[in-house]
C-alpha positions in Angstrom: 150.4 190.3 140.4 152.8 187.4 140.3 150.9 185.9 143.5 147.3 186.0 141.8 149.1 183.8 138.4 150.3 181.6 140.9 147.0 181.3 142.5 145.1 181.0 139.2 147.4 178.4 138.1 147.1 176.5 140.9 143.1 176.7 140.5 143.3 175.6 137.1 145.5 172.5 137.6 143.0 171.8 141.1 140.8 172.2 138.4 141.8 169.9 135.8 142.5 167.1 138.8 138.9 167.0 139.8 137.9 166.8 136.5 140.2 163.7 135.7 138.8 162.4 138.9 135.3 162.6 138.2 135.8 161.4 134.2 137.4 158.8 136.4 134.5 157.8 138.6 132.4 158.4 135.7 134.0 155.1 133.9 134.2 152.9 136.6 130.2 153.4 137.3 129.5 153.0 134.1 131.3 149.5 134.0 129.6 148.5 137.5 126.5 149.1 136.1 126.8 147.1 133.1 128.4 144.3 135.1 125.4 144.3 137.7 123.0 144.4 134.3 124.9 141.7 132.6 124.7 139.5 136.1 120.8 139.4 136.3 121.0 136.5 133.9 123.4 134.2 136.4 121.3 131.2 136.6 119.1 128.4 135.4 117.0 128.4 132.0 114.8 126.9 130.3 114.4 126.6 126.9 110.4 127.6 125.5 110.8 124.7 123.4 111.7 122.7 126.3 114.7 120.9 123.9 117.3 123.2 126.4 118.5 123.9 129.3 120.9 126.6 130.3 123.3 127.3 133.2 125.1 130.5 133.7 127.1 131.7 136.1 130.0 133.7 136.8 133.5 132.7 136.2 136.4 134.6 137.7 136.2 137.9 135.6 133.6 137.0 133.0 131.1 134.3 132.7 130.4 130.6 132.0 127.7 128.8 130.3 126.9 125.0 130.3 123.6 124.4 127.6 121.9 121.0 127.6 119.6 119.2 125.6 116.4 117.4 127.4 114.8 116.2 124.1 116.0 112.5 125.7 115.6 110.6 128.5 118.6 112.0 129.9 120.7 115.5 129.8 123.4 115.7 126.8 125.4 118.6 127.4 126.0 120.2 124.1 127.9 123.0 124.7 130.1 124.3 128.2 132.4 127.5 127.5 133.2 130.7 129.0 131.2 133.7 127.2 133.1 136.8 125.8 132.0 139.9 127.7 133.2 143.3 125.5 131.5 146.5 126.4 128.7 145.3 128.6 127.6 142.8 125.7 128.0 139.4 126.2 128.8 136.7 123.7 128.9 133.1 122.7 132.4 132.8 121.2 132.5 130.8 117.7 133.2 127.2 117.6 136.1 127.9 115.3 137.8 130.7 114.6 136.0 131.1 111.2 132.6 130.9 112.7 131.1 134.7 114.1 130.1 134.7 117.6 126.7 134.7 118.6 124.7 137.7 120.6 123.1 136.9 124.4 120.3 139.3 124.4 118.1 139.8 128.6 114.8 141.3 128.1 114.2 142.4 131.7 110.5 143.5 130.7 109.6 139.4 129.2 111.9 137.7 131.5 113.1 136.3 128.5 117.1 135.3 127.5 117.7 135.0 123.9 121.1 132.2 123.8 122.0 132.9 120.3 121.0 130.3 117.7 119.4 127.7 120.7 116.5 130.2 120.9 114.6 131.9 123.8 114.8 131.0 127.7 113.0 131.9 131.2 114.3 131.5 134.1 113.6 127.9 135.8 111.8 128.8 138.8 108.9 130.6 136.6 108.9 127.4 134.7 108.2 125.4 138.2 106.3 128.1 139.7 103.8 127.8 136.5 104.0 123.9 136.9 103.3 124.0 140.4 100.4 126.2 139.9 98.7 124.0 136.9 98.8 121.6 139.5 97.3 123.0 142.1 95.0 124.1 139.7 95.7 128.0 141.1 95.9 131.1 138.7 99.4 131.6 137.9 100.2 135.6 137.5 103.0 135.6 135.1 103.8 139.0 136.2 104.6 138.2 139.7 108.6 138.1 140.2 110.1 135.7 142.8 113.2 136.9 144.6 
């Protein structure tokens, strides 16, 4: 009798270990993915106004941005910071500690990157791919995805 509560004990505390385990592995997925999602946007923009360009990339556990303005005859940069990453959303900290920061928003469907308040971007090489095939006077299929 003694011997099968020993055994059921042991079973149940085996039990509750796995469990941990998996709630463990559970987490840690869950951040990869996020991570990997959040990474897609690591690149070059450009601005649909054409006023901005945008650089992103990573930087050590989180991620950079440098934004430019081409409105002149040469690239200002107007802003270069690190981005606040909190819960698989990604951030624009404010300028001051008054000001709210601003949401970065990937629409994988549009290829589209919403930087806050400087508006909406696409990736660079669909900019030059559509250039290129203005030129050429091809069709340009905005649907087809370089990689």
């Amino acid at each position: 009798m003694t011997d099968n509560k020993n055994k059921t004990a042991m079973l149940l505390r085996m039990s509750r270990q796995v469990r941990h385990l998996i709630d463990d592995f559970e987490a840690k997925l869950k951040n990869l993915v996020a991570e990997n999602r959040t990474a897609r946007i690591c690149g070059s923009w450009i601005g649909l106004d054409g006023n901005y360009c945008l650089l992103i990339r990573k930087s050590g556990n989180g991620y950079a941005a440098m934004l430019c303005d081409n409105s002149r005859l040469y690239k200002i940069i107007v802003m270069e910071t690190e981005l606040e990453y909190n819960d698989g959303v990604l951030s624009i900290p404010g300028r001051d500690e008054s000001s709210p920061s601003q949401a970065i928003a990937y629409r994988a469907r549009y290829d589209r990157l919403r930087f806050g308040e400087y508006g909406l971007f696409e990736p660079e090489e669909v900019v030059l791919r559509r250039t290129d095939a203005y030129r050429c006077e091809e069709p340009f299929a905005p649907d087809e995805i370089i990689y």
